[in-house]
C-alpha positions as CSV (number, residue, x, y, z in Angstrom):
1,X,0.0,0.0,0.0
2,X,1.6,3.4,-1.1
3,X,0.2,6.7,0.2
4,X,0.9,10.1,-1.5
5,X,2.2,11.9,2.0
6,X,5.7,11.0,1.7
7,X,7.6,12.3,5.0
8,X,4.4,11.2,7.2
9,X,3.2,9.2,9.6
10,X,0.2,8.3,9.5
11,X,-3.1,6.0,10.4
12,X,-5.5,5.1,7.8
13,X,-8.9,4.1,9.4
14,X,-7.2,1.6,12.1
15,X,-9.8,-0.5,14.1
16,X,-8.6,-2.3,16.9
17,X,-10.8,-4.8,18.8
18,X,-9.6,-7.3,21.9
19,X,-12.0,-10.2,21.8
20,X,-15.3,-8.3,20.4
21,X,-14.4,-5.0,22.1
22,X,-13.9,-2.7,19.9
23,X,-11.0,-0.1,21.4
24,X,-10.5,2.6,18.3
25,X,-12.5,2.5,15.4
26,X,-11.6,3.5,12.6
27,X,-9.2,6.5,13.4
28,X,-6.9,8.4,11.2
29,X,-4.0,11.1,12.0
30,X,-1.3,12.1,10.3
31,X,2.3,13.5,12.0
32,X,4.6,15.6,9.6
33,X,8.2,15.8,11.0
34,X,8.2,19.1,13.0
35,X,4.9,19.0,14.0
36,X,4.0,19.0,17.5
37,X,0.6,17.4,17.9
38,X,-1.9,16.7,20.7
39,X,-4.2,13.4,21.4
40,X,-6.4,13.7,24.7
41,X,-9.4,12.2,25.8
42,X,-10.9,10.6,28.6
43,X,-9.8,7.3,30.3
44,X,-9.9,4.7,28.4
45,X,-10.7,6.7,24.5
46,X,-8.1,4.3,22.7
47,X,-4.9,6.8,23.4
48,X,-2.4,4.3,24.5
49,X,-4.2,1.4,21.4
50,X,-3.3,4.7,19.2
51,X,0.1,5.0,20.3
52,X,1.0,1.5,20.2
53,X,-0.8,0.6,16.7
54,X,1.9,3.7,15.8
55,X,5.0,1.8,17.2
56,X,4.4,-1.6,16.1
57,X,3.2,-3.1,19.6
58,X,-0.2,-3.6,18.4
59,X,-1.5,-4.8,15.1
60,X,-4.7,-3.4,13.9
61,X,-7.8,-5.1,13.2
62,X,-9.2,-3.2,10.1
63,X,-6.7,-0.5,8.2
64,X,-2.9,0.5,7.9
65,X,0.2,2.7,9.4
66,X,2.3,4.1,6.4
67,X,5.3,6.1,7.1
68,X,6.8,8.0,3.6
69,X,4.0,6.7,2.1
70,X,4.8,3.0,2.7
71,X,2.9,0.7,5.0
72,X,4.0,-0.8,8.0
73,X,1.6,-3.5,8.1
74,X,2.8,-6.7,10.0
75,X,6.1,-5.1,11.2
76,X,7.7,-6.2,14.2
77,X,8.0,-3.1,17.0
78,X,12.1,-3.2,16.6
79,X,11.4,-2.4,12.7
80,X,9.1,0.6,13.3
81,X,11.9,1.5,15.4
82,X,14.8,1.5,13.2
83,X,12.9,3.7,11.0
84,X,13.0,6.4,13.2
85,X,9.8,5.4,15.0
86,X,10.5,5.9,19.2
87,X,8.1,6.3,22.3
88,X,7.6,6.7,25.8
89,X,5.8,4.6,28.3
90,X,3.4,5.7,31.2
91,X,5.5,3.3,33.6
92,X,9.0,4.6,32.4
93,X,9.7,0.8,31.2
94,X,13.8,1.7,32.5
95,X,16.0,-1.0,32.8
96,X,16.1,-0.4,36.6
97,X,19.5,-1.7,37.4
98,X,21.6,0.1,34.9
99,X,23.1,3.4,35.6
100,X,20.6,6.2,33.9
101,X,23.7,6.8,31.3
102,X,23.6,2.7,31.0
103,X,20.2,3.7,30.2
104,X,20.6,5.7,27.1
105,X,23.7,3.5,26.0
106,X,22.0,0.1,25.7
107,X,19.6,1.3,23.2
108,X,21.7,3.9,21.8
109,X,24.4,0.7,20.3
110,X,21.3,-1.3,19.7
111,X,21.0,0.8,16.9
112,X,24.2,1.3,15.6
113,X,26.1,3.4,17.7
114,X,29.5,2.2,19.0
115,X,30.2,1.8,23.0
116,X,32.3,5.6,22.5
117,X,29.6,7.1,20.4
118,X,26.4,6.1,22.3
119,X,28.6,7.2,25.8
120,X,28.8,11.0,23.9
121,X,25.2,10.8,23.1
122,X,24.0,9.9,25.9
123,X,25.8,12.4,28.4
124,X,24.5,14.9,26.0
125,X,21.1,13.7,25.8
126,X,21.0,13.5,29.4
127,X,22.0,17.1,29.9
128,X,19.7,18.6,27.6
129,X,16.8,16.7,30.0
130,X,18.2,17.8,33.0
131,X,19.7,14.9,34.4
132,X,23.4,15.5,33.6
133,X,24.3,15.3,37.6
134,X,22.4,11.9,38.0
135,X,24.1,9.9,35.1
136,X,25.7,7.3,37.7
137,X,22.7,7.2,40.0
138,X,21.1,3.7,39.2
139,X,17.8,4.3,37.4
140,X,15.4,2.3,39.4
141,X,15.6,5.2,42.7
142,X,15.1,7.5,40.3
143,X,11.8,10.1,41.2
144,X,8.8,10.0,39.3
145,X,9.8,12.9,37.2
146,X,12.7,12.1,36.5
147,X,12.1,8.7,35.3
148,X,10.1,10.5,32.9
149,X,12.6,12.4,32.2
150,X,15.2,9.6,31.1
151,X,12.1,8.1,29.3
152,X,12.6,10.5,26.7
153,X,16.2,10.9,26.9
154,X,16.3,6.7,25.9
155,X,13.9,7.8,22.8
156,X,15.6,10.5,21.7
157,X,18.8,8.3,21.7
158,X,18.0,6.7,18.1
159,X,17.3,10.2,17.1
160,X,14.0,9.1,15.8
161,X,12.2,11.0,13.1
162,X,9.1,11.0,15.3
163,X,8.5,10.4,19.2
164,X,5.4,9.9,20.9
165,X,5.0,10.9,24.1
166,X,2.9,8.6,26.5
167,X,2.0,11.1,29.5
168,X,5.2,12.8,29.9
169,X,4.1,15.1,33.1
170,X,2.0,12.6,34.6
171,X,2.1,13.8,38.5
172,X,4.7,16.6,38.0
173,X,4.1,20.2,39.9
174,X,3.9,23.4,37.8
175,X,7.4,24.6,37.8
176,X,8.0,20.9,36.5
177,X,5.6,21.1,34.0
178,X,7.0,24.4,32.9
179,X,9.8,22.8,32.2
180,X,8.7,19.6,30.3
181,X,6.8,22.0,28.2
182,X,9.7,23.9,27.4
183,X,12.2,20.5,26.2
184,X,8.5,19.3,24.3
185,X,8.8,22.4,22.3
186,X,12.0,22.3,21.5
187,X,12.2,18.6,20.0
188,X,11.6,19.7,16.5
189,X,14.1,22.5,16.4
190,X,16.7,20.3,18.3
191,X,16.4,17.2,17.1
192,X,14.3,17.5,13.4
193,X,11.8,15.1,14.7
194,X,8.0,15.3,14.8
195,X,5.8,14.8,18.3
196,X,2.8,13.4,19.4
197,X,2.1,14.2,22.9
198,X,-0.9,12.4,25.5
199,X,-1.2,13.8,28.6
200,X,-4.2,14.2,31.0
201,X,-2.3,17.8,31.7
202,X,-4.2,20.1,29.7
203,X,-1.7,23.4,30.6
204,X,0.8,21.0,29.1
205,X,-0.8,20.3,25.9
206,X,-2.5,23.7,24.8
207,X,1.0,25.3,25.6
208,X,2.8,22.7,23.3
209,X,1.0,21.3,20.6
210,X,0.2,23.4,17.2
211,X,-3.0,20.8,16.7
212,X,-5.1,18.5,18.9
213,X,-7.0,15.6,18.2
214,X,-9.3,14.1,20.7
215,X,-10.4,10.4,21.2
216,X,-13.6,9.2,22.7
217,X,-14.7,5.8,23.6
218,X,-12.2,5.0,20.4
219,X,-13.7,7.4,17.9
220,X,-12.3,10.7,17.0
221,X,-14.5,13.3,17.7
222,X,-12.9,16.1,16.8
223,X,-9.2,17.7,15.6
224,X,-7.9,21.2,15.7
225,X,-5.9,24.1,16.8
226,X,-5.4,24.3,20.9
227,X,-8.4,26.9,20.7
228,X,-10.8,25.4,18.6
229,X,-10.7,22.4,20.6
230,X,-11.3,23.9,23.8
231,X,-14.4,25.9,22.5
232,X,-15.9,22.5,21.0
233,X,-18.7,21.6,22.6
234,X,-18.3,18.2,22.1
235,X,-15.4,17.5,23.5
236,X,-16.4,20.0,26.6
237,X,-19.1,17.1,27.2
238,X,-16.7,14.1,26.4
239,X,-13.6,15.3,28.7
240,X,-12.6,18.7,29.5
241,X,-15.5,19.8,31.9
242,X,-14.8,23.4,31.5
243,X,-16.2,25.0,34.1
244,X,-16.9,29.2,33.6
245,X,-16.5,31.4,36.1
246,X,-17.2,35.0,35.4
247,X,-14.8,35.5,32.2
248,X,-12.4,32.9,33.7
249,X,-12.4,29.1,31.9
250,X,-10.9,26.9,34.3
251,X,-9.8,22.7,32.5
252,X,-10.9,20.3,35.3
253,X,-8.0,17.8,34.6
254,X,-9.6,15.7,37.4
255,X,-12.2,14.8,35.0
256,X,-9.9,13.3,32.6
């Protein structure tokens, strides 16, 4: 199957169903290196089926992942990967009793780097996340945070063409979230490589994504800039719960 958006990734109409239960039906999105897109939605939309249908760890049901305009279909996770397709996880997914700069190493010469070159990337991987003074630290004490941290440090290390971003401030105070916002943003510039961010932390998303799609109970119900999606009535009802107060619009992330 060839597609005429070369340079994309992209999901054509993927259906996933686990035993009868239908989890995303028939969604499509499309990432353009550079971009900086949003998925949201309540517990439970698809999200996470999304993400992993995009890396390789789940096989759709009914359509196709192309990337430059080539399908993916019935490629293994490690092959999505080598094409410059890298992720996060919710639970950090660290090998927990490495080093953090073990960390970024083991996957760094998994894809071709040798010992010296993958050490060079990684300590400057892990200073451009912040972690620079906690490269010998073993990653399993790690704080939540920061564990989230190394998370993308480890996908940034095959310098990927696109990186999707599983809930990267899950649990993280404002001045942190400030600052995940602030290395989200800067991906593209830094590293050429196109984002799809998830995360229950609406300040987080508005502030970084260009576009936003939104999943509920696995259908896409509606796509658009940060403002468009928070005036939609629809997805007001499905997740957001804005709640107006005088001229103030607060996001009740506790809803999500």
């Amino acid at each position: 199957m060839v597609d005429t958006q070369a340079g994309a990734l992209r999901a054509h109409n993927v259906t996933v169903r686990f035993q009868g239960i239908t989890a995303i039906n028939e969604v499509s999105l499309s990432l353009e290196p550079g971009d900086i897109r949003g998925l949201i939605g309540p517990n439970g939309a698809g999200k996470t089926t999304l993400v992993n249908v995009l890396s390789g760890l789940e096989t759709p049901s009914c359509g196709h992942v192309t990337l430059d305009g080539r399908s993916l279909q019935g490629r293994p996770p490690h092959q999505f990967r080598r094409r410059g397709i890298a992720r996060t996880f919710q639970s950090g997914r660290l090998f927990g009793e490495l080093t953090v700069a073990e960390n970024v190493i083991v996957p760094a010469v998994n894809l071709g780097f040798t010992s010296r070159q993958a050490a060079a990337h990684a300590r400057e991987l892990l200073a451009w996340v912040n972690l620079a003074d906690k490269t010998e630290l073993i990653a399993g004490i790690l704080a939540g945070t920061d564990n989230r941290r190394l998370g993308i440090a480890r996908a940034l290390a095959a310098n990927p063409r696109f990186i999707l971003l599983d809930e990267p401030a899950a649990g993280m105070s404002e001045i942190e979230c400030e600052e995940i916002t602030r290395l989200i943003t800067a991906i593209p510039q830094t590293f050429a490589a196109g984002v799809l961010l998830i995360d229950h932390n609406m300040e987080v998303v508005m502030r970084a994504c260009e576009r936003i799609h939104v999943l509920d109970s696995g259908r896409m119900i509606a796509e658009g800039a940060p403002a468009e999606v928070r005036s939609n009535q629809a997805v007001i009802s499905a997740y957001l719960g804005i709640v107006v107060t005088g001229q103030r619009r607060r996001v009740n992330v506790d809803a999500a």
